[in-house]
Backbone bond lengths (Angstrom), bond angles and torsions (degrees), N, CA, C in turn:
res aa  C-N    CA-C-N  psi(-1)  N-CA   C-N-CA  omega(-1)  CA-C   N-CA-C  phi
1 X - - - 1.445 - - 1.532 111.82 -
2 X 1.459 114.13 26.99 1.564 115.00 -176.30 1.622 105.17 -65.67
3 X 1.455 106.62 -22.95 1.385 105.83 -173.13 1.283 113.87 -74.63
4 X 0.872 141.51 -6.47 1.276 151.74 -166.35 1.371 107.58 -83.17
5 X 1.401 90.57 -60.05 1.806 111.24 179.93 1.741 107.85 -51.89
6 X 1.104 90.49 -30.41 1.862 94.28 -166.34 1.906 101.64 -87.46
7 X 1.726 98.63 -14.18 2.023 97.33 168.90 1.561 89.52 -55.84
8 X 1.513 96.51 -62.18 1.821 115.60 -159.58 1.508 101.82 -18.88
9 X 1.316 93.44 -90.77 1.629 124.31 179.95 1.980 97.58 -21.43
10 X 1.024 126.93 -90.62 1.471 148.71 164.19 1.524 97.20 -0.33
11 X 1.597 118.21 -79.03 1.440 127.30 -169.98 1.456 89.76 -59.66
12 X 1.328 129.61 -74.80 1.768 131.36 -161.48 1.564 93.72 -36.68
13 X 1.198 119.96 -51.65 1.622 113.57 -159.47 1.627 115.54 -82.48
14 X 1.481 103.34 -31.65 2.142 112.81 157.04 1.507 86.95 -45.00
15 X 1.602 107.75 -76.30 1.814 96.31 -145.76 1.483 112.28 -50.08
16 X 1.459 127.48 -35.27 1.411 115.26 176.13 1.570 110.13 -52.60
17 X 1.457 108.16 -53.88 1.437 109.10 -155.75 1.624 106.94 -48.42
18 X 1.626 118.28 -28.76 1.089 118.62 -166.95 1.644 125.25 -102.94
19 X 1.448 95.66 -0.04 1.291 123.20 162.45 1.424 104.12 -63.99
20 X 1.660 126.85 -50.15 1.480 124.74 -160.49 1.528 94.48 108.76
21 X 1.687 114.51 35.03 1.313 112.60 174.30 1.503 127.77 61.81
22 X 1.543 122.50 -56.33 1.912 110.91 165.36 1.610 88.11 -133.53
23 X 1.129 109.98 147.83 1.478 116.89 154.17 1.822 110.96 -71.09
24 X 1.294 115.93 148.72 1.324 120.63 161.50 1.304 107.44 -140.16
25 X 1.066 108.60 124.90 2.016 139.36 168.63 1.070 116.50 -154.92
26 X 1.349 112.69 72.14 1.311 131.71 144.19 1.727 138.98 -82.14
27 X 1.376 82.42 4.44 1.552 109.14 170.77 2.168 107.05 -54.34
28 X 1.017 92.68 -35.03 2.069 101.19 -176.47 1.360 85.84 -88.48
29 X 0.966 141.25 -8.85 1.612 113.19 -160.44 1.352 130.40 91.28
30 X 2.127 110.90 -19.21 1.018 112.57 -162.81 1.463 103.91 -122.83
31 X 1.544 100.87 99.33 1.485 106.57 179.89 1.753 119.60 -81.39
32 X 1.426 124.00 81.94 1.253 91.82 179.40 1.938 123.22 -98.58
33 X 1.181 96.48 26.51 1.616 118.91 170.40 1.462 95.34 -51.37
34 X 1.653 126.58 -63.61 0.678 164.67 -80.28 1.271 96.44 -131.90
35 X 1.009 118.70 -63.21 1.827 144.77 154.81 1.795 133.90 -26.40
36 X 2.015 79.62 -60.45 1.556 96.49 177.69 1.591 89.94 -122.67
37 X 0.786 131.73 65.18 1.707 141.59 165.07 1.373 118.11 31.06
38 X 1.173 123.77 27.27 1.844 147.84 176.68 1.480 119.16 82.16
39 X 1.827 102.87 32.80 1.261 121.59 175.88 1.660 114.58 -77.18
40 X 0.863 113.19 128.91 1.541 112.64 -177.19 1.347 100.36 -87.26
41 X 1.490 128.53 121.29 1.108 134.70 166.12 1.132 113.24 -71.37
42 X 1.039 144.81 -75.52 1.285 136.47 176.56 1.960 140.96 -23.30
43 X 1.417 86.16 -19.66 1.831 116.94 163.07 1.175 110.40 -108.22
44 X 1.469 134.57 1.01 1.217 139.42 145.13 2.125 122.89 -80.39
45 X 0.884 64.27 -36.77 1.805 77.30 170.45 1.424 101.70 -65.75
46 X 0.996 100.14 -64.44 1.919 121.43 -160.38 1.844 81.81 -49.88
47 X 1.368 120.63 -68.49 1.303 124.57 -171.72 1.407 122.45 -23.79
48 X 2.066 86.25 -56.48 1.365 94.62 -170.34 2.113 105.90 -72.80
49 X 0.436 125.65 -5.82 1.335 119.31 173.50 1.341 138.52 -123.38
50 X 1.694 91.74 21.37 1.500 107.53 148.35 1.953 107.82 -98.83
51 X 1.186 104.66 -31.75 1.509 116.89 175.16 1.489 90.69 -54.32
52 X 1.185 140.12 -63.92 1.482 130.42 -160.11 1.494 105.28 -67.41
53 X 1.184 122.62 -3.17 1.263 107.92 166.26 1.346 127.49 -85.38
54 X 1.477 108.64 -18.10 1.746 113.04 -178.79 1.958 112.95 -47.73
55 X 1.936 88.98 -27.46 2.032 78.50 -178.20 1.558 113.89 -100.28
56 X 1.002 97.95 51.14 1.524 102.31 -173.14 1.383 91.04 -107.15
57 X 1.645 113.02 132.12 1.724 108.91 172.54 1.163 128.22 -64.78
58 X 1.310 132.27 128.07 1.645 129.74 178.64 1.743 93.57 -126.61
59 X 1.205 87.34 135.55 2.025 114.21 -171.64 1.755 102.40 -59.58
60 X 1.778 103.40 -16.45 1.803 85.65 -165.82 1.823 92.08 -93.58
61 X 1.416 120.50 -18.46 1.804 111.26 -173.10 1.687 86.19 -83.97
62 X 1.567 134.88 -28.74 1.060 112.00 -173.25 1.462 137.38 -80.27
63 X 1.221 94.05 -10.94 1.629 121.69 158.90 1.289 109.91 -65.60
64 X 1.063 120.50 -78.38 1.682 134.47 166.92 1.953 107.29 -8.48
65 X 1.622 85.16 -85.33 1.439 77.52 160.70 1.728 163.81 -53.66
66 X 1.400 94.40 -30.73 1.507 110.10 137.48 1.019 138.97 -35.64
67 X 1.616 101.78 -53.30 1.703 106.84 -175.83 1.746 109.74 -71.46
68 X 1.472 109.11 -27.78 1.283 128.48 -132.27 1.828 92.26 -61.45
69 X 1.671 113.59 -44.54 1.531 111.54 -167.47 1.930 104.32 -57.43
70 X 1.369 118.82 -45.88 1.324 140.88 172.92 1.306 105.10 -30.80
71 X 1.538 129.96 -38.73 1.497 136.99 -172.13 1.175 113.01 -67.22
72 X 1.662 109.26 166.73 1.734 98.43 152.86 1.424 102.94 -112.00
73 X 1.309 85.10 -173.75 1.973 100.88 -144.49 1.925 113.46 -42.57
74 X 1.395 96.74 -43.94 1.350 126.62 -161.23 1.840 98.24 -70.47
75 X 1.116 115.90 -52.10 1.589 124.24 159.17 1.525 138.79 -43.12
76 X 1.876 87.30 -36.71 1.812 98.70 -176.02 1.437 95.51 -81.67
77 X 1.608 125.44 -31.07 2.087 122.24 163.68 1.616 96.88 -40.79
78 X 0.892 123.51 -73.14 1.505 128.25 -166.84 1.635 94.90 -49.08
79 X 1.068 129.44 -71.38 1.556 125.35 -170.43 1.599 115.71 -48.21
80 X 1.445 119.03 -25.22 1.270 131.92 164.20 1.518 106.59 -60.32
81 X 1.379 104.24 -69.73 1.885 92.45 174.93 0.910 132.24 -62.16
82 X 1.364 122.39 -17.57 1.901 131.55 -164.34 1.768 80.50 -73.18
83 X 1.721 126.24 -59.51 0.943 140.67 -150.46 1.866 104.13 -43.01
84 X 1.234 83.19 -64.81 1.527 111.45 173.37 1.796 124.07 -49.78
85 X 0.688 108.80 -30.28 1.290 141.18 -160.13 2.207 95.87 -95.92
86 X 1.229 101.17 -59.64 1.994 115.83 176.44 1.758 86.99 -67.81
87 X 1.323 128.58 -56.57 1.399 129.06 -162.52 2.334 100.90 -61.88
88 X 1.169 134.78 -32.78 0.976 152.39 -152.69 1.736 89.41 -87.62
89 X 1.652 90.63 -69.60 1.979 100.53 -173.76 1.492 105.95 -50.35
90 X 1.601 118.12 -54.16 1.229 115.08 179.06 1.411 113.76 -51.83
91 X 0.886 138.76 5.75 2.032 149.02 174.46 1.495 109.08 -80.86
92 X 1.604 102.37 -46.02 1.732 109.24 -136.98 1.918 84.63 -74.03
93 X 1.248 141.84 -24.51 1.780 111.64 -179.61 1.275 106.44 -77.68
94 X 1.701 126.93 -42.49 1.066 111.67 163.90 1.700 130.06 -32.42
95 X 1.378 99.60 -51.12 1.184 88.42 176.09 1.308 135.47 -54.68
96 X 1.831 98.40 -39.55 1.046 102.13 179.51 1.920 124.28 -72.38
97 X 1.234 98.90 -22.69 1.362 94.75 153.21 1.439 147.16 -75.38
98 X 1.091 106.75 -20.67 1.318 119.61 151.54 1.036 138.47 -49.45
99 X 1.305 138.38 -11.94 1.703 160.72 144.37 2.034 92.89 100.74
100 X 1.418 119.33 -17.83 1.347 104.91 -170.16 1.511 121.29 -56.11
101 X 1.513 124.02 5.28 1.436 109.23 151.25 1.305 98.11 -116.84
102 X 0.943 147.44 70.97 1.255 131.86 139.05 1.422 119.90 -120.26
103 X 1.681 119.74 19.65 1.310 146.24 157.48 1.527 98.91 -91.52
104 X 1.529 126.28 -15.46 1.221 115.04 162.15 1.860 142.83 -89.75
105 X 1.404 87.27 -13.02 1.281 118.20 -165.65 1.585 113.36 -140.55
């Protein structure tokens, strides 16, 4: 699931870029740029709870996996990515509900 990590990374580093890279409002006094290093929490949240959806069961990776011992060797690689691959698609409305690209676009 390294790939996953590397969506993470990808989206965290869009949302800065489209921020203007760090926010500054230090105008209140209350820098928390400053704090969490110009991480937007709030697109971290959002993140984290599209991430909690990857272990949620869906009938098409659980099939997959089922079949997967039945294969030969070279097939059950492929059933690993297909897996991965249904776990990724199942993301993209969340995402899109999540508004975090539409600070990109």
């Amino acid at each position: 699931m390294n790939n996953i990590d590397d969506v993470m990374n990808i989206l965290m580093s869009a949302n800065k870029s489209a921020d203007g890279n760090e926010k500054s409002d230090s105008t209140d006094g209350n820098n928390d740029d400053e704090l969490f290093g110009g991480i937007d929490i709030e697109s971290v949240l959002k993140i984290g709870e599209i991430m909690s959806k990857l272990n949620e069961p869906d009938k098409n990776t659980q099939l997959l996996i089922a079949l997967k011992p039945h294969l030969r060797e070279e097939n059950q690689v492929k059933i690993d990515t297909a897996v991965k691959l249904f776990k990724l698609i199942s993301l993209l409305p969340y995402l899109r509900d999540s508004g975090l690209f539409e600070k990109l676009f």
